[in-house]
N, C-alpha and C positions, 0 to 999 in steps of 0.2 A: 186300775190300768187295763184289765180284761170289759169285755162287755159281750151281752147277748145280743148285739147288733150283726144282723147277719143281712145279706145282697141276695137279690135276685137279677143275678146280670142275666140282661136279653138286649135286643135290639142292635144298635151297633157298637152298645159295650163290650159284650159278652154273650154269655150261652143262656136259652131259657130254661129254667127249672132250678138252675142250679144254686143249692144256699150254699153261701162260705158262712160262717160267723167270723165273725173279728174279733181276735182275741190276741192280744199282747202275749209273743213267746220267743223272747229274740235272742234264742238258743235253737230256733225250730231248726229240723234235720229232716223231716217227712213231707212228704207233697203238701200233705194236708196240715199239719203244723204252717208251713211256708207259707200256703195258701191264707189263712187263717191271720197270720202278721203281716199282710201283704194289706188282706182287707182292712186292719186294724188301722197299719198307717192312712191307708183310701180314707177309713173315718175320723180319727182322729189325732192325723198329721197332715192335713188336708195345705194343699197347696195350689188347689183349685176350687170351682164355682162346685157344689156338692151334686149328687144327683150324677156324677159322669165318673165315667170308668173308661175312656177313650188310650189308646197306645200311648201316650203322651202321660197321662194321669197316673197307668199301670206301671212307663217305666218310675215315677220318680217316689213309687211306693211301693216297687220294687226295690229301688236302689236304697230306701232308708230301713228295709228289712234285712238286706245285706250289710249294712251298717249297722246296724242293733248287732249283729254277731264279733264286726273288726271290733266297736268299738270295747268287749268284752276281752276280746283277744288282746286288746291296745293297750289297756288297762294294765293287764295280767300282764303283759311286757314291762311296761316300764314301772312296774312295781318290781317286779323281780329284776331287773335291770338296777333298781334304788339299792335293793337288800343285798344283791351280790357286789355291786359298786366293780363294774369292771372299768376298765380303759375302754372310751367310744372314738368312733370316728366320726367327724362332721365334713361333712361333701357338701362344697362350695360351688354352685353354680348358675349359671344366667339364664339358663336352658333347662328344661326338661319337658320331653317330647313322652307325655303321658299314654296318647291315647284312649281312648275310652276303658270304664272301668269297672263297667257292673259283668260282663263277660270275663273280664279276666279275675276278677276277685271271686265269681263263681267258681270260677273255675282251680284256682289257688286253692280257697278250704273243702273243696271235690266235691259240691254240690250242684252238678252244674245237670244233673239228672232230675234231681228235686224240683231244682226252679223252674225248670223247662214244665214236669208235669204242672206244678203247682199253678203256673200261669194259663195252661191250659185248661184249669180247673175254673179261672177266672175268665175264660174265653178268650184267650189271647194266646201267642205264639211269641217265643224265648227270643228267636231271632225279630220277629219284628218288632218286640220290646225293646231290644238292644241296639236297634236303628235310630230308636230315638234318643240316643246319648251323643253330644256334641261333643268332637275332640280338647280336649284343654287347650288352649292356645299359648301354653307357657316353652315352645322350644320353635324352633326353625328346620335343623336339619341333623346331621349325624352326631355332632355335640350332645344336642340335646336328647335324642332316642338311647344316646347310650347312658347317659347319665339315670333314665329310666331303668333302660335293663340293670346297670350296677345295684340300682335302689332295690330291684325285684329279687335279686342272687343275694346281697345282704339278708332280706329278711329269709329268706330261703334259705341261706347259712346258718341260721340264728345267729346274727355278729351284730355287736351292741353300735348301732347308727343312726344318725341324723340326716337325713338331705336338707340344705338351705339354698332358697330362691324367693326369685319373686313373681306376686300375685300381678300376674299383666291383667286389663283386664281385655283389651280388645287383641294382646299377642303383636305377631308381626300382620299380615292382612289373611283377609281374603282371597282366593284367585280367583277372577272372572275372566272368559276367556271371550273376544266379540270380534268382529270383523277390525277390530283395531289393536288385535293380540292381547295381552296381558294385560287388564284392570285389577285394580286394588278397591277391594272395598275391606271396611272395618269388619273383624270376624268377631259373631257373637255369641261368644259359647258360655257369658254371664248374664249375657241380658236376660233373662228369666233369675238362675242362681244355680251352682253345683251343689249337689248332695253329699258330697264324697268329704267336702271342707268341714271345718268345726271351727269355729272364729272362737279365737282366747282372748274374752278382752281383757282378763285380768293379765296379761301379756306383752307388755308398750316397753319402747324404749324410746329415749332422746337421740332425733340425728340432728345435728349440728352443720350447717354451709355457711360460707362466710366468714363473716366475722374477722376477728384479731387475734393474736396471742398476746398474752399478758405476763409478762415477768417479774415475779416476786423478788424479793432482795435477798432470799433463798438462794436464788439460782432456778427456782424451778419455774416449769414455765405453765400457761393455761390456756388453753382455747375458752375465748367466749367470743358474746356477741353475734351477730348473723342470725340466719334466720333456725328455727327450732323447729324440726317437724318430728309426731311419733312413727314411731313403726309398731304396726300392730300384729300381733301373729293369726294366721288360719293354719290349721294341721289337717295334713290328708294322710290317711291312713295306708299303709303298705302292707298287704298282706304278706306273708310267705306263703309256697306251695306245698302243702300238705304239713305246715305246721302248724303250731299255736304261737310263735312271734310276728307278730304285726308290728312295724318301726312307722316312722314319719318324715314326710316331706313336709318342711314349715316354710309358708311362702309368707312373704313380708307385705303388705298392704303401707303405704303412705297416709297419714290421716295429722288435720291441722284440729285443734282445738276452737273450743263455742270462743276465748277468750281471745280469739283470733281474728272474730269476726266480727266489726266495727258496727256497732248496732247506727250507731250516730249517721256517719258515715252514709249508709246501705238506706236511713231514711231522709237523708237527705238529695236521696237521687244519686249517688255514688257507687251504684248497685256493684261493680267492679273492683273497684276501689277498697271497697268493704270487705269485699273476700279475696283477696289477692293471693294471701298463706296458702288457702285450701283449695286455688288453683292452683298452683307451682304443686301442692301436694298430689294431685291429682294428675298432675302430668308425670310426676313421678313410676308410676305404675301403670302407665297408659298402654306403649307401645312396647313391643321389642325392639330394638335397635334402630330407636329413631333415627330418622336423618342427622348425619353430622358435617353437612356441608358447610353449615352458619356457625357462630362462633354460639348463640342459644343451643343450638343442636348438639355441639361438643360439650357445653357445661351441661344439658340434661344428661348425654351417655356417662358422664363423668359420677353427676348426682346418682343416677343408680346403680353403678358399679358401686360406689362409695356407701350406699342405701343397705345395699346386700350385706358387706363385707359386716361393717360396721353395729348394723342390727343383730345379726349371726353374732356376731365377738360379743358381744355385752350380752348376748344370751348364754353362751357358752361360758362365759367370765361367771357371769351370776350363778348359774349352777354350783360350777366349780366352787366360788367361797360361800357357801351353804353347807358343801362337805365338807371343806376347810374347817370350817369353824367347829365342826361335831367333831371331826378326825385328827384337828389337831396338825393340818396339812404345810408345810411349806410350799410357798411359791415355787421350788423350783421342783416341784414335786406335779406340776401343772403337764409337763410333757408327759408322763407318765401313764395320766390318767384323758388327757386330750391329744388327739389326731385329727389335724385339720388337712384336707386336700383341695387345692384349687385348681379347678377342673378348667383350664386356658390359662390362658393372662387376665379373663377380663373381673377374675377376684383376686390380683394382685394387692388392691390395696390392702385388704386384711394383713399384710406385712407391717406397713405403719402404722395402722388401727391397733394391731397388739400391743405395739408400739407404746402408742399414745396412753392408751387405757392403761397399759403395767407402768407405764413410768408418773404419768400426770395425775390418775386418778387413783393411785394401787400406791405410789409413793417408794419404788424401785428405783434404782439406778439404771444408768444406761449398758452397764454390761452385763447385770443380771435381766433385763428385760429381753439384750440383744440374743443371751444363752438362752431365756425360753422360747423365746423368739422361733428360732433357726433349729432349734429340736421338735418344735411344734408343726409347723407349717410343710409340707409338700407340694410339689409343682409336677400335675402333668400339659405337657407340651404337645398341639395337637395341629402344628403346621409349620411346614417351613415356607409360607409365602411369606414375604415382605410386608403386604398388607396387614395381613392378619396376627404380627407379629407387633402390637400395639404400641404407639408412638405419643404421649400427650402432648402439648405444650405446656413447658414452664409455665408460662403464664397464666394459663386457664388453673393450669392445679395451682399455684400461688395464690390467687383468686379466690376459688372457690374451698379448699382445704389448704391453709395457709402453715399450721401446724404440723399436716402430714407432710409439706413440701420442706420443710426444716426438718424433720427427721430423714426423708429420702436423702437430702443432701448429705447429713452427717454419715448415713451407711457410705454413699457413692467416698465421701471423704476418705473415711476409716478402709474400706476398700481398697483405695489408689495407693494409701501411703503402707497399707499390707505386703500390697505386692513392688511396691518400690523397695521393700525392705529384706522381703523373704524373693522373688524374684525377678530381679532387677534386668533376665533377658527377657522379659513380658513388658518391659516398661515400655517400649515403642509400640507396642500394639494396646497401651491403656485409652488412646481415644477410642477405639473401637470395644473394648471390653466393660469402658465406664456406666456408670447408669444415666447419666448426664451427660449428652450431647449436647455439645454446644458449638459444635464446626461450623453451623451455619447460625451467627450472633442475629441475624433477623427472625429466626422460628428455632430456637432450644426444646428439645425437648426431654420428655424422661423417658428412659426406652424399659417399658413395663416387663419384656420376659428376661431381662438380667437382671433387674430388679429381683423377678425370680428367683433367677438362676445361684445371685449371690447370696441369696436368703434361707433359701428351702435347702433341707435337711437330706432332700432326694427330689433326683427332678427325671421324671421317665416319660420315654416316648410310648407310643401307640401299636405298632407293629416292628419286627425286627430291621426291616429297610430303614423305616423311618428313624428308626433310633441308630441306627449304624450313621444316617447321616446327619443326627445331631453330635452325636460325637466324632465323626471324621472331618465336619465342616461347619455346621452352625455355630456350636460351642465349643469345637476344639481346644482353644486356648485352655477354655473352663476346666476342660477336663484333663489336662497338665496340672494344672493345680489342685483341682479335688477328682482326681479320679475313681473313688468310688463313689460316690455321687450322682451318678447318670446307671440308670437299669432302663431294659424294655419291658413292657407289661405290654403283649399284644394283644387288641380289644376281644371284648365277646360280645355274644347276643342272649337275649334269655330264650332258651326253648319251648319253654310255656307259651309266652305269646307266640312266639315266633313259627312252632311246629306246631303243637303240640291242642293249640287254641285253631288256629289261623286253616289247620289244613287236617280236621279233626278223621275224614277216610285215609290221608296218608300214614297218619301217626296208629290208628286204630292197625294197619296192617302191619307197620313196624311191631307194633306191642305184637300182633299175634306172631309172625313170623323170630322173633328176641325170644318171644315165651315170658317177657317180665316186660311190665311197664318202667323199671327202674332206669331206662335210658335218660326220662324227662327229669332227673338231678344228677344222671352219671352219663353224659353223653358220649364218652368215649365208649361206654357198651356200642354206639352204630354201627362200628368197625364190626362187628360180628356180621355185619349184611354184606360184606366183600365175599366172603362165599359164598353165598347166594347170588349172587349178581348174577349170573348164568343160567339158574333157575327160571323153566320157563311159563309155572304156577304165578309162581311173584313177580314176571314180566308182567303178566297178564293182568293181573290185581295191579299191580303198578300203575300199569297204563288207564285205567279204570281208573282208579282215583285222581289222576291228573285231568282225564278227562272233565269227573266230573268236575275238579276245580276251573278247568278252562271255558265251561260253561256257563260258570255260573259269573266267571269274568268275560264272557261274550253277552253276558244279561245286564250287570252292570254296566256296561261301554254303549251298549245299545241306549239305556238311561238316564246315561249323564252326558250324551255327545251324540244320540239318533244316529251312529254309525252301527251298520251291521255287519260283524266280524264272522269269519267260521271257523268254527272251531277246527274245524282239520286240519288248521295252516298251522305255520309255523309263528307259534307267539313269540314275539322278538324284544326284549321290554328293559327301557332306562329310565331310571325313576329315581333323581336325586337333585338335590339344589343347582341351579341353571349357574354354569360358571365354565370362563371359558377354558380353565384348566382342562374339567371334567370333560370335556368335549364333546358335549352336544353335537356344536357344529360339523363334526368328523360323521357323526350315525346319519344326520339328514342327509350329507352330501353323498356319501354313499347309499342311502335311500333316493336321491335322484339320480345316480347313474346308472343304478338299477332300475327304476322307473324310465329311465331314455335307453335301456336296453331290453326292456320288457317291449316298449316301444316300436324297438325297431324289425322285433323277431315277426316270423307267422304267425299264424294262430296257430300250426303244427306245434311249430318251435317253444312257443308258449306251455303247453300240454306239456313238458319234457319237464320244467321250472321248477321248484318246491314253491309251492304258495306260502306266502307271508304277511305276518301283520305287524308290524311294529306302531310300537306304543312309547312314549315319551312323556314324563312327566316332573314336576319339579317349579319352584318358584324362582324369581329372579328378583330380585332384589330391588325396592321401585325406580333409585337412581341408578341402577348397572345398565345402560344404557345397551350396550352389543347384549346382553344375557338377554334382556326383551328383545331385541331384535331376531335372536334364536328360536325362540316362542313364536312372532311372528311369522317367522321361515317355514316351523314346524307345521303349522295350523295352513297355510296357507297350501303348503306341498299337497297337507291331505286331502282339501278341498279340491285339487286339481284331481291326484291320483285316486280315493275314491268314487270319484263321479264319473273317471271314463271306464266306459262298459267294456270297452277293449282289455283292459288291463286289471279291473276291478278284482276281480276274480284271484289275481296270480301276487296282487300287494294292493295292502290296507296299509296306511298314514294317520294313525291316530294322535294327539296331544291329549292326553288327560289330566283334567283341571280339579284342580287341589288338590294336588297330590297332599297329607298327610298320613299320619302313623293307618287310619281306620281303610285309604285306599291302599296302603300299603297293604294291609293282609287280608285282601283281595289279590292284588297284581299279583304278588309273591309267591303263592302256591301255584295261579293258574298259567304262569310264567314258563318256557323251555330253554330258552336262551335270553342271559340277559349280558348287557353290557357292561364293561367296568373300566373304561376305555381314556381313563386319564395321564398326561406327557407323567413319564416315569420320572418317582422323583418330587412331584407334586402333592400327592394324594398322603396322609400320613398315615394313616391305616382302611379308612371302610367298614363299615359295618353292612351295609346292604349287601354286598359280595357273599355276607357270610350266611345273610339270611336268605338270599336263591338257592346257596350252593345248599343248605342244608334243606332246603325244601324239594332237591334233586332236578334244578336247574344249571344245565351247561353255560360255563361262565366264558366270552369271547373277552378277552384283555391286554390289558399290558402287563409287565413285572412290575407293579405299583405298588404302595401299601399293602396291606394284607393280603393282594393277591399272590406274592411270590408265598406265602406259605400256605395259603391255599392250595396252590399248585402240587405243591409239594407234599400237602396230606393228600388229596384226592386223586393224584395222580398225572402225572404228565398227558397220559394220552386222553385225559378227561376235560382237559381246558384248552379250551383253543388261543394259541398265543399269538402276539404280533407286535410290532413297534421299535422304536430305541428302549436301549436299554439306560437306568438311573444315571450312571458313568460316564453314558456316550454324549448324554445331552449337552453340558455345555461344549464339548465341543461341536457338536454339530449346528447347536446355536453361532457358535462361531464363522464355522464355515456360512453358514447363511450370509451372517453379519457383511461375509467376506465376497459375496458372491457366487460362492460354490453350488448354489444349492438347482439343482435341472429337475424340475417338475414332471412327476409323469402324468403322461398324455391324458389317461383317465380322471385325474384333480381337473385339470384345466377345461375338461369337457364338462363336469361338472357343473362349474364354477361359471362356463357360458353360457351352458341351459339357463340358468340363475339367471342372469345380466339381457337373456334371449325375453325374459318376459311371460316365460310358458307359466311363474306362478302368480303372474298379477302385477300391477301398475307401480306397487311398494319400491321404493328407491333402497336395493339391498348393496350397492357400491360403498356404503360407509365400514359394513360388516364384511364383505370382500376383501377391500383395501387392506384388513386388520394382518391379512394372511398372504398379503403383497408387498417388494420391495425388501430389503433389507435391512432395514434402519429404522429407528422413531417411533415416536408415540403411535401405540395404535397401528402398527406396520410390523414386518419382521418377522409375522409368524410365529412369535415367542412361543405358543405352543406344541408347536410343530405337529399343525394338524397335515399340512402338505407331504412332510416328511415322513410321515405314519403313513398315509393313505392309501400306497402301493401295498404294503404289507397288511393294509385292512381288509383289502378289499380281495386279498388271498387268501387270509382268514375265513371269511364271510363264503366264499368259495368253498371252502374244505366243510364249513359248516351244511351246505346246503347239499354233498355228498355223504356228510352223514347222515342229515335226514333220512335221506331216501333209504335208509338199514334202519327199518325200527328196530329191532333188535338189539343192532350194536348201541344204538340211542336208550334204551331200557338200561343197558347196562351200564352205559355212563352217565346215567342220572344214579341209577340204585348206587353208583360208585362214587356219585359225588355229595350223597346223604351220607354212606357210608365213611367218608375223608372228615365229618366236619367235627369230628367229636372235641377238636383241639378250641372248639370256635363258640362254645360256652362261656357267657360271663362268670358262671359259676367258679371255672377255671382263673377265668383274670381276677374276679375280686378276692380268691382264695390267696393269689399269691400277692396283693395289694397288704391284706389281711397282716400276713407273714411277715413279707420281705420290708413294705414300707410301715405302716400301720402302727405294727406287732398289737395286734386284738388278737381276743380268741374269741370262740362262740360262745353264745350266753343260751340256750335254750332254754325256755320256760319250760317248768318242771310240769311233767302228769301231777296231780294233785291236790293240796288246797286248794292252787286256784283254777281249778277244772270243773265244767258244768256241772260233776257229778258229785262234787265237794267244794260248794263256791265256797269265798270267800265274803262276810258282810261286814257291812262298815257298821259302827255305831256311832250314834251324832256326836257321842267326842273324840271320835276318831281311831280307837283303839281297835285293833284287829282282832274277830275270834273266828274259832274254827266253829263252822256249824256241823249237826248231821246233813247227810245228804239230801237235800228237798224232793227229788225225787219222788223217793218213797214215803217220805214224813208229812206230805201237806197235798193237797189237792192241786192241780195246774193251775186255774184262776189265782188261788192266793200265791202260787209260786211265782206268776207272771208277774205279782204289786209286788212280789218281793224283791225278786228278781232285778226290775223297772228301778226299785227304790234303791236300790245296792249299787246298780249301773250310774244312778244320778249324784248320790254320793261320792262312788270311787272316780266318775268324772271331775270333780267339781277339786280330787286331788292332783290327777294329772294334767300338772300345768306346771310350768318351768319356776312360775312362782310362788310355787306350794311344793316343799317336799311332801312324797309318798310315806305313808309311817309305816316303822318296820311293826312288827309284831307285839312289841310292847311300849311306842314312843304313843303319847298322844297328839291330837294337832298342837297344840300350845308348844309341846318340846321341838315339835319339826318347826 
């Protein structure tokens, strides 16, 4: 597994002179060990034409040198995770906004000094290695990024966990951005392959669509028939930061069988015909959130919601009776040992899937199924829009899961005649409370978050607004009935990526000015920088490191959009999924009144100004129709207000295209002001909020999700406020409705600049109209961007006065890093952990299975303790040993192989 093959990089590989050998050591810790397993994989993990060592080549032989160490950590985890046999949680979701993963998983097992020299050693540079890693395409927006930080704090905890998703392969798109705003093209972050996955294929389950149920003369009933596709597992490894537990995200792949594909058929000219299964399967994993305009488009969202849930259950099922059987387990003994969390509505179906599986294939009754049921399952809730509060049609799930739509009814059933029994003053509000809508007999549908709500064992909000008004108004009723039931877990971020990675001069001065790095797993240590704020050493340094991050985000902008920014202005930056809650439309229109009043000044007058650059970023959705037309408003402003040399100077009109996780930490350090500027009320919690404010960015907003505790750690005088507040909104929607509502004079200037033509020929009256009139689709201003606008644009005011006091500006940045300590995931998954969970941590012990005392397999499986190879054997043979140890203890970890304890052999697991 070692070799005497050693490189001479020169030319445009690398450096001349320089020998690395290639030696298999994938425990390396030293530049030159790194170096060394770097070249090994270059030779013989080759995944290119030989003979090249280009940034391209280096990173993806980089990346399988940092994997030779997870996967050792990976190992060591869920062996000791077998042996201790604690209660896991499995995290159910549609999303996860990974980001790239060779800088952060450096950076997790604190080698991120090593790699940088060791690459250097191979003529190459750590950051430009790491440019060539394409973001995963597996999340869309705050869903999904958080769903990552949770996975990142789990393994950081040592808490015995699963994440379950699926493998997209092309994600949700592209963003191109062209003289016709917003294009979609396919994102290709597999077309080549990821390094980071491990494909199990001894791994498969059966998913089932269609089809019939079948009733035995039992009583019981069966799903068959329909079409049968596998699901196949890839596991991506989760490092923790600065431990030895590594956990897994298991994305599910769709895949049809060879038995599938009609040889006859396909040579009869039927090329289509032949493979039909392994197209559908194909489409299955294709896209994130396909379109569900068509009624195909509604049964594919349905097939992979159902994909998820379903695969995850029968892998979690499977495990569990393996132990069973050794331990002697009862079923009802299954909550004890399993915690499932469905991270939306959109893995609600795992409610009937448990369902199914414990009653039809497990041979339970329906009240013991329903008991593990309801003690298993948790719901967090992460909107209160209408939309996104998911709605099927009867019909479609009758259809396509004909079984699960016979058990939904029977809960909605058992439910109604509950409360007609035990609270018969709920009975007139059971049409709204039932799971089964059926008010309108031409479109029934099933209303997926009471489905929830009646199911889960605990259902919690996102931020404390948010959850105050699931319980004051969404669920109310609910929570008359089960009042303890509903808790808030308000979101976090991980600090790793988010500071710690992202903004490596700002965090370097926190460590020195703290005196301890321990801030980056105890964040509530920043609060110790509130006295210091006033210090005017750590202004200084301050200011410098922001600096250099605002540069290197004016280097970026300049190369992904040939706009040149200065740094000396004031960075102004919103950067979240385009939607018109979130109000985009609100920053540009007052980005145009400010450009018609830049306009109208002298050049004197001008001189006086705080110069600004704002930045906007963010997808829209392909069919959101006004969210594109946002984008196009955006793009278009900048085009006009960049290019005139009059005003050039005093504001920049950026859109930045793609926003994802990798431009996110970019923007986000080199950021001063960012926006968070969504109708109160709307927004459920926010995470990006947490990750400016903690990067010691002043945040301009409303009292929305997570902003009102925001506010409230970092300080009132530290956030600039404005808008309605949560409470006031329907009524003032009301009054709108009613006529009430007198525009100030500065919207309406706005808004005629717009309509004037100054940004181009684009017909923007359909996106106007939406914030005119009082009534109707698409009218009414339901976001009340009008209503804010007076109080924005005061805001925005008081802001461009504090510019001008760096000073006072140092200190409400250092004040607003100082506030965020509450805004750790570490903190949310702890109390997840606790309150809903109940896990505890499982840390992998110092010890046997530690590099200094491995553990090795023998080909019957039986475990023994060795000496330590260190000292006992020369490195080449420790690398074959090592390699061969690693190949073995893989080949156990797999869901369908138990790990053997210390004295089982394979045969007995």
């Amino acid at each position: 597994m070692a070799s005497d093959t050693s490189r001479e990089f020169n030319g445009s590989g690398g450096v001349d002179s320089v020998k690395v050998p290639a030696i298999a050591n994938p425990m390396a810790e030293t530049a030159s060990e790194i170096a060394s397993n770097i070249n090994y994989h270059a030779t013989f993990s080759p995944h290119f034409s030989p003979f090249k060592f280009e940034p391209e080549q280096a990173y993806y032989a980089a990346a399988d040198s940092v994997r030779d160490r997870l996967l050792k950590q990976w190992n060591d985890t869920y062996h000791h995770f077998h042996k201790v046999d604690p209660k896991q949680t499995y995290y159910l979701s549609m999303e996860y906004l990974q980001g790239r993963a060779l800088t952060n998983a450096i950076g997790n097992i604190n080698l991120q000094g090593a790699y940088a020299d060791a690459l250097n050693k191979l003529g190459h540079e750590l950051e430009e290695i790491a440019e060539q890693e394409k973001d995963a395409a597996l999340g869309n927006g705050g869903l999904g990024r958080l769903a990552s930080c949770f996975l990142d704090s789990m393994a950081t905890l040592n808490l015995p966990a699963w994440g379950y998703g699926l493998r997209y392969k092309y994600g949700l798109f592209k963003q191109k951005i062209t003289r016709e705003g917003q294009e979609e093209v396919a994102e290709d972050w597999l077309e080549k392959f990821s390094p980071w996955e491990v494909v199990r294929h001894d791994i498969t389950f059966p998913i089932r669509f269609f089809g019939h149920v079948e009733i035995h003369p039992t009583g019981s009933r069966k799903w068959i028939g329909g079409d049968v596709l596998q699901a196949l597992a890839y596991d991506v490894p989760i490092p923790g930061y600065k431990t030895k537990n590594t956990i897994s995200l298991r994305l599910w792949e769709a895949k049809a069988g060879a038995e599938h594909f009609d040889l006859f058929q396909f040579n009869d000219g039927q090329y289509e015909s032949a493979a039909q299964l392994h197209s559908r399967a194909q489409q299955i994993c294709a896209v994130l959130y396909p379109g569900d305009a068509t009624e195909d488009g509604k049964l594919l969202r349905l097939k992979q919601q159902f994909f998820l849930c379903s695969a995850s259950l029968q892998d979690i099922i499977f495990r569990f009776k393996e132990r069973r059987q050794k331990n002697s387990w009862q079923w009802s003994e299954f909550p004890s040992k399993v915690a499932v969390q469905l991270n939306d509505t959109h893995p609600t179906l795992a409610i009937p899937e448990l369902m199914r599986l414990l009653m039809d294939d497990e041979g339970l009754g329906w009240d013991e199924a329903w008991d593990i049921t309801t003690r298993t399952i948790a719901y967090t809730n992460h909107t209160v829009l209408p939309e996104a509060l998911e709605k099927w049609s009867q019909a479609v799930m009758r259809k396509l899961l004909p079984r699960h739509m016979e058990i939904i009814e029977e809960i909605d059933k058992r439910f109604i005649a509950s409360i007609r029994s035990t609270r018969t003053d709920l009975e007139s509000k059971l049409p709204v409370l039932c799971i089964l809508d059926n008010s309108n007999p031409q479109k029934p549908v099933v209303r997926m978050a009471n489905l929830c709500v009646v199911s889960a064992h605990t259902v919690n909000g996102v931020a404390q607004l948010h959850s105050d008004i699931l319980k004051s108004d969404l669920f109310a009723d609910y929570v008359s009935i089960w009042p303890t039931k509903f808790q808030n877990k308000t979101n976090g971020i991980t600090p790793r990526r988010w500071l710690r990675f992202c903004s490596p001069e700002l965090s370097n001065i926190i460590t020195k000015w703290l005196k301890t790095d321990d801030w980056v797993t105890n964040l509530d240590l920043l609060s110790e920088l509130r006295q210091l704020a006033d210090n005017e050493d750590l202004q200084v340094e301050w200011a410098s490191a922001k600096m250099a991050n605002k540069q290197r985000l004016a280097q970026y902008i300049l190369q992904v959009t040939g706009v040149q920014i200065d740094p000396n202005s004031l960075f102004d930056i919103q950067v979240k999924r385009i939607h018109e809650y979130k109000r985009q439309l609100l920053n540009i229109l007052g980005a145009i009144y400010r450009y018609k009043k830049l306009k109208e000044m002298s050049p004197e007058e001008r001189k006086k100004t705080i110069p600004r650059t704002i930045m906007i970023g963010g997808k829209a959705f392909a069919t959101y129709t006004n969210a594109k037309r946002i984008v196009k408003l955006v793009c278009d402003v900048g085009a006009v207000v960049n290019n005139d040399i009059e005003v050039n100077k005093y504001l920049k009109v950026v859109f930045v295209p793609n926003y994802n996780v990798s431009v996110a930490e970019m923007l986000i350090p080199g950021s001063e002001l960012s926006q968070h500027i969504s109708t109160a009320g709307m927004e459920a919690s926010g995470t990006s909020n947490m990750k400016f404010a903690l990067n010691g960015c002043i945040i301009i907003g409303t009292l929305d999700g997570a902003n009102v505790e925001i506010r409230e750690e970092i300080g009132e005088e530290n956030f600039f406020l404005f808008g309605a507040k949560a409470d006031e909104v329907p009524r003032l929607r009301k009054d709108r409705e009613n006529g009430l509502f007198k525009p100030d004079p500065r919207f309406e200037e706005a808004k005629q600049f717009i309509r004037s033509g100054a940004f181009g020929s684009y017909d923007y009256n359909p996106l106007l109209d939406s914030l005119e009139g009082n009534s109707g689709y698409g009218r009414g201003d339901y976001f009340l961007v009008g209503l804010d606008f007076p109080s924005y644009m005061d805001a925005q005011a008081r802001v461009d006065e504090a510019y001008k006091d760096q000073k006072r500006w140092l200190k409400m940045s250092i004040s607003s890093t100082a506030g965020s300590g509450k805004f750790s995931s570490d903190r949310t998954i702890a109390q997840y952990a606790k309150e809903i969970w109940n896990i505890e941590e499982c840390p992998v012990p110092v010890g046997p299975a530690s590099p200094s005392s491995p553990v090795r397999w023998s080909r019957g499986g039986t475990r023994t303790k060795s000496v330590s190879l260190k000292d006992a054997i020369a490195p080449r043979l420790k690398a074959m040993i090592y390699f061969a140890s690693l190949v073995e203890a893989h080949q156990f970890y797999s869901l369908g192989n138990s790990i053997p304890t210390e004295t089982t052999s394979n045969e007995e697991a």
